[in-house]
C-alpha positions, -999 to 999 in steps of 0.1 A, spaced: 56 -224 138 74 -243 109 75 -227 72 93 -238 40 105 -209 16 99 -218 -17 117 -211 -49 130 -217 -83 164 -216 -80 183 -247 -79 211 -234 -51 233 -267 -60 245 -245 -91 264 -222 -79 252 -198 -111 219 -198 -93 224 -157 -82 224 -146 -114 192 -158 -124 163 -136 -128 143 -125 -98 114 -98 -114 90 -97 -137 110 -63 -147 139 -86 -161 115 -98 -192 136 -86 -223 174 -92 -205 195 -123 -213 206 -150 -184 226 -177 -189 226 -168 -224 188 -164 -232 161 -139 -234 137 -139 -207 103 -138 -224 66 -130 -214 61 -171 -218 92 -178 -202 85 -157 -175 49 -167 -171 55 -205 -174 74 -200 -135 49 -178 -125 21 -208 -129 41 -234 -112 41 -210 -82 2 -201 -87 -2 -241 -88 17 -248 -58 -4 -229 -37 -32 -240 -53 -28 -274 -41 -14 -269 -8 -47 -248 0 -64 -279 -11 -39 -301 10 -53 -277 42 -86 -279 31 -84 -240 28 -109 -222 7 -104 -184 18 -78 -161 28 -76 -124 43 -56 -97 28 -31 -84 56 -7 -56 60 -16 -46 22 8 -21 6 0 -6 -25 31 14 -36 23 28 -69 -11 40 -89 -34 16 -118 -21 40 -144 15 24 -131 5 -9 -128 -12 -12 -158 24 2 -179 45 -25 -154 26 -52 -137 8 -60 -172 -24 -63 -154 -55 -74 -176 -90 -54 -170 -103 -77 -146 -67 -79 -124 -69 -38 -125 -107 -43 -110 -93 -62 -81 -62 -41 -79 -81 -13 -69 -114 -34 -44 -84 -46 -25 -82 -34 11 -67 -47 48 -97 -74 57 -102 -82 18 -118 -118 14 -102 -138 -8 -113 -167 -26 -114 -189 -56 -95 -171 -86 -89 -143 -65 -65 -160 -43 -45 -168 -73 -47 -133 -83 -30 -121 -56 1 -145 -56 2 -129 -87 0 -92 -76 27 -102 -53 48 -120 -75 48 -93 -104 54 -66 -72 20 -48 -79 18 -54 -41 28 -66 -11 11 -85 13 2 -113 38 -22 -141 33 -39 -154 65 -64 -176 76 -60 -197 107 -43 -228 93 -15 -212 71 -1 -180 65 15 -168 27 44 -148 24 65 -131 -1 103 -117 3 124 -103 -21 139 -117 -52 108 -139 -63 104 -158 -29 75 -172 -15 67 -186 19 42 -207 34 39 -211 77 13 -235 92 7 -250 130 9 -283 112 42 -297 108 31 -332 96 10 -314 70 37 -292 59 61 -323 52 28 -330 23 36 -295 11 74 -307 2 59 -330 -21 39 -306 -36 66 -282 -47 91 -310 -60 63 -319 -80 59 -282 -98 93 -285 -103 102 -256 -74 129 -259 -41 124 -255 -6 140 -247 23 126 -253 56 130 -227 88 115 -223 120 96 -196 113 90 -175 79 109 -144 86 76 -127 76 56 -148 101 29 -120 113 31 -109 154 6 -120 178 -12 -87 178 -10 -83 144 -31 -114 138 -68 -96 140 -78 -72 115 -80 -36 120 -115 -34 123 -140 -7 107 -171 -3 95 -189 21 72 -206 53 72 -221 60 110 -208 27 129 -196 32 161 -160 5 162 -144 42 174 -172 59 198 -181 93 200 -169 113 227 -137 121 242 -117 90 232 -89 87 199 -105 82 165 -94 69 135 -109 84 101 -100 70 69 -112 99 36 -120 86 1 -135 104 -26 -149 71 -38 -182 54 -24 -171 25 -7 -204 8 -4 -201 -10 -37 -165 -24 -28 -153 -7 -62 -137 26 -69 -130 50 -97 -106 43 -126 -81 70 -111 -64 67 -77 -26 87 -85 -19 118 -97 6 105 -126 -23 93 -144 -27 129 -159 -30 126 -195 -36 87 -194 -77 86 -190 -71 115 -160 -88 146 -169 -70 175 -154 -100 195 -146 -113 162 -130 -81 158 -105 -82 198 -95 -122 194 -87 -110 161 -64 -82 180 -50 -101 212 -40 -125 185 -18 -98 171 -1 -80 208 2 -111 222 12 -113 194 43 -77 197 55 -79 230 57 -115 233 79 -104 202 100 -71 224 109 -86 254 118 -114 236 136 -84 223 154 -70 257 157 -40 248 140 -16 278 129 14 260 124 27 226 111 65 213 115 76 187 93 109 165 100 115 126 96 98 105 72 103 129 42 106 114 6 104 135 -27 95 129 -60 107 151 -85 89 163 -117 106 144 -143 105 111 -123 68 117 -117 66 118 -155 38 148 -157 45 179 -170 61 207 -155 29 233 -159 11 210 -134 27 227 -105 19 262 -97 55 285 -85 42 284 -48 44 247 -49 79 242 -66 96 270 -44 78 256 -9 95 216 -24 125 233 -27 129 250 10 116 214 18 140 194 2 170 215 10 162 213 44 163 176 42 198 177 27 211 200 48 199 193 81 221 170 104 194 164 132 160 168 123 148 156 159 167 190 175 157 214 143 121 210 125 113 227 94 82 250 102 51 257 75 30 285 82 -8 290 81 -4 310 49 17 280 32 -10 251 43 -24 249 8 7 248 -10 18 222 14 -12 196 9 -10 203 -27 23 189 -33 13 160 -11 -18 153 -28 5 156 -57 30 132 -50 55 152 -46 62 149 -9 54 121 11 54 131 48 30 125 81 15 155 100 19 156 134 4 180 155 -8 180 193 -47 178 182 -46 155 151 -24 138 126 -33 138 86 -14 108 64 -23 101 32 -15 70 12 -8 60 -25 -44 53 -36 -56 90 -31 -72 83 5 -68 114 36 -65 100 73 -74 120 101 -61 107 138 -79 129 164 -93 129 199 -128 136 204 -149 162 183 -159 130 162 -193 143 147 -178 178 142 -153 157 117 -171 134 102 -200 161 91 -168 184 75 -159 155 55 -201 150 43 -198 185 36 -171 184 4 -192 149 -7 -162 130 6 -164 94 22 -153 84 56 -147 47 75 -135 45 105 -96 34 99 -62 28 116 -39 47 95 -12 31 74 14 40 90 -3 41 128 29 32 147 40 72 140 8 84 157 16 95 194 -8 119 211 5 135 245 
């Protein structure tokens, strides 16, 4: 499956590496000039345009949203993306399956390009990718069409490289969507089989969401009293879905990452004792431990609140793993809830605190293993 990388750096100067490769490099000097806003957006539109005109080469008028990760809140994005209104609006609509098309497909070569987000671009016909360092890729079936695409990007005054295949070409069974539905579908049947529930405190019907989705964005248009009444919901659920579960202890191991205070930029009175002495047994058991796959760090019953709390939080990023279920949560402020059977017993606890439910893979589904 052929693909050309394309780019703006002209590799037959050897100076070429120390060019800019981030929208976060507006305001430092290369090759002896500022990079500005303009400067900066004038490259942006010659990669916009390129694939503006190779969709129209393919004949090409949508494109799905795959793989999506969204690493950091609005309130974030807003400060470093320098995303207008209506690019926020889409920021936050945008989900695995997402439709793209007309301006919005531009938009999101944006959002990858300024590293708001990362992502895959499919439809049948040709696949968009993004790498590091202001790459972009484009991967079709058609070979003699992608020789057209060459043309294209000489034009916008951009380079190329061709390769066999773009080294983010997307897997076989990657290729179809995880699928869902909303509200009381039945993609994941009742019974005694492995569901998938994905929590929002957002309606989801409308395809738009609330202005908040991170808990930095206290004290910019976040309300504290507002984030403690969301939290309690979500705190409230965990804890009824583990006891319903019969859960009494949780062990936490691999795949811990911390965030402290200061770089979360809220302020310290935020975060109760309980959760800054249970981060600390956490986090020196991370440094300190030589093999977390023989010795797990063990959270009691009594300690479950504190622990969700500093996840909700952003303090601690982690998965839960326990025989009956596993809980994830991701960056936008959404619970998932991996569990066999007991599928009406779940989705009613998660009714009862007014919270949303669709039926979900989990972000990071290759970590969920049920014995």
């Amino acid at each position: 499956m052929p693909a050309l990388s394309i780019h703006k750096y002209d590799k037959s100067n050897p100076n070429y590496v120390d060019d800019w490769i981030s929208i976060s490099d507006i305001g430092a000097s290369f090759y002896g000039k500022v990079l500005t806003l303009e400067d900066y957006l004038e490259v942006e539109n010659r990669y916009v345009q390129t694939i503006e005109k190779i969709l129209t080469l393919f004949n090409i008028n949508s494109l799905e949203v795959r793989e999506l990760e969204k690493s950091f809140s609005l309130q974030f994005q807003k400060k470093t993306s320098l995303l207008n209104s209506n690019q926020c609006q889409l920021y936050q609509q945008l989900d695995n399956g997402f439709l793209l098309t007309g301006a919005t497909i531009s938009e999101l070569i944006r959002f990858n390009l300024r590293e708001a987000v990362w992502c895959r671009l499919y439809s049948p016909d040709l696949q968009i990718h993004f790498g590091y360092d202001y790459y972009m890729y484009v991967q079709s079936m058609d070979a003699e069409t992608l020789e057209q695409c060459k043309e294209i990007i000489r034009k916008e005054n951009l380079y190329y490289q061709e390769f066999a295949f773009s080294p983010y070409q997307m897997e076989e069974e990657d290729i179809p969507i995880f699928t869902y539905t909303w509200g009381d579908g039945q993609t994941n049947p009742p019974g005694d089989y492995h569901h998938d529930l994905r929590i929002s405190k957002d309606d989801p019907l409308n395809r738009t969401y609330t202005e908040w989705s991170h808990f930095d964005e206290i004290g910019h248009g976040l309300a504290w009293e507002e984030y403690q009444a969301t939290e309690q919901k979500y705190l409230q659920l965990v804890l009824e879905v583990l006891n319903f579960f019969q859960v009494t202890e949780i062990t936490v191991s691999g795949g811990l990452g911390f965030t402290s205070v200061q770089k979360l930029g809220v302020p310290a009175h935020y975060f109760s004792p309980q959760e800054e002495t249970l981060y600390q047994k956490i986090y020196d058991y991370r440094e300190n431990i030589e093999d977390w796959t023989i010795e797990s760090f063990h959270i009691q019953k009594e300690d479950f609140s504190t622990l969700f709390q500093i996840i909700f939080k952003d303090r601690l990023s982690t998965w839960i793993i326990t025989d009956p279920l596993t809980i994830q949560f991701d960056s936008s402020y959404r619970l998932y809830l991996s569990f066999y059977g007991h599928k009406k017993e779940v989705q009613q606890l998660v009714e009862k605190q007014s919270l949303y439910w669709q039926e979900r893979q989990p972000p990071y589904h290759e970590t969920v293993d049920f014995s």
